[in-house]
N, C-alpha and C positions, 0 to 999 in steps of 0.2 A: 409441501405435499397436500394433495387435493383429500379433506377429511368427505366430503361428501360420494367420489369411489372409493376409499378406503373402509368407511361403515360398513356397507350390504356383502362385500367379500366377506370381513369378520364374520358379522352373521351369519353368511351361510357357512360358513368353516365349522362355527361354533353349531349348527345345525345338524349338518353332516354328522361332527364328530359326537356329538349325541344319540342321533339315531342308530352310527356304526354300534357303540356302545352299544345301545340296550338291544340289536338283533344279536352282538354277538353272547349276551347273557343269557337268551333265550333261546339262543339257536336249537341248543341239545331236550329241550325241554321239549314236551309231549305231553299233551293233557289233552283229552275227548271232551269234547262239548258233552254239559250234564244238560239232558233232554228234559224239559218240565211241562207237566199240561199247560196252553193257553189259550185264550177266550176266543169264541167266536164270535164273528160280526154281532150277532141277535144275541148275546151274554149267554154263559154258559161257558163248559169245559168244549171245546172244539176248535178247528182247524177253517178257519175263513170265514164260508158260509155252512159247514158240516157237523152238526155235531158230534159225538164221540162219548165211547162207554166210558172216554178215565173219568178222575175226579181230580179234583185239584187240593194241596193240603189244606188238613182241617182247618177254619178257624180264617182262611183266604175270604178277602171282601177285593171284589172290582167295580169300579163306577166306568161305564164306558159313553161314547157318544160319537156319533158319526154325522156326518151333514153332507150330502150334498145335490145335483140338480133335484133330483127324483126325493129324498125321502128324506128325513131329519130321524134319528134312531136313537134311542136312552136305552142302558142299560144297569143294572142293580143286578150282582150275582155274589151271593153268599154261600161257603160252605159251610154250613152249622156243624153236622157230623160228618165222621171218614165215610157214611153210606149213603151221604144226603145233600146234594145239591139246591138250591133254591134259587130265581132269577124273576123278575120283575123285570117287563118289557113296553115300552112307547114308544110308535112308529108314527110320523106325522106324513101323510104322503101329502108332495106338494102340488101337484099337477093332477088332482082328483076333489070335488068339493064333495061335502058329507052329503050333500042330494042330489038327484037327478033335476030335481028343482031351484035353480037362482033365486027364486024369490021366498024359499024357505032356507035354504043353507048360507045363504048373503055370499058371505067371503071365508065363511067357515072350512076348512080343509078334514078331507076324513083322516080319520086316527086311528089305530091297531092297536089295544091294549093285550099284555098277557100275561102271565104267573105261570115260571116252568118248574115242576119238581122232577128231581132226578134220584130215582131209590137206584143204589148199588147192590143185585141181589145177590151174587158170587164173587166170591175172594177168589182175585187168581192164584194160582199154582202151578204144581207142578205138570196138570193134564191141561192147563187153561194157559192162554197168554199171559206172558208175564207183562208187566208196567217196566215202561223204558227208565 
């Protein structure tokens, strides 16, 4: 008998009946996706490039960073408090020098620094949007 067709049949036999397995143990199962704030490109609680009234839990630290043709992008986003968001932002754009001048800016590229704070001034409720 040939072991070398014989192996990859096994294996996928052995594959199959694994995977049959664990859909049939989950089949009846039903659980929602638990929806949780997450960051936006430029740090912060937001959606892409958007940001957004949630907050993200207390005590939450994100390091972010993004790279590509156009812009190199850092991010530092801490929630101190449930009402207080904080975020530390550097933008390097790549294809803009820090002057209109060459022979002052050399090979220098301009930068975007920023510091975002975010006050929570209403707790929602029952008249307000609730948090997903």
């Amino acid at each position: 008998m040939n072991n070398s067709k014989t192996t990859p049949s096994l294996l996928a036999a052995a594959i199959t009946a694994a995977l049959a397995a664990s859909a049939h143990t989950n089949a009846n199962v039903f659980e929602p996706a638990t929806l949780t704030p997450s960051q936006s490109d430029f740090g912060g609680v937001g959606l892409m490039q958007m940001p957004t009234g949630r907050m993200a839990a207390e005590g939450e630290f994100s390091l972010n960073g993004d790279w590509s043709e156009h812009y190199h992008k850092y991010n530092i986003s801490l929630q101190l408090m449930p009402w207080l968001e904080t975020t530390i932002r550097y933008t390097l754009v790549q294809d803009l020098l820090y002057s209109d001048d060459p022979s002052f800016s050399n090979d220098t590229k301009f930068t975007d620094k920023g510091i975002d704070l975010k006050f929570r001034l209403l707790e929602e409720g029952d008249y307000l949007l609730k948090r997903l």
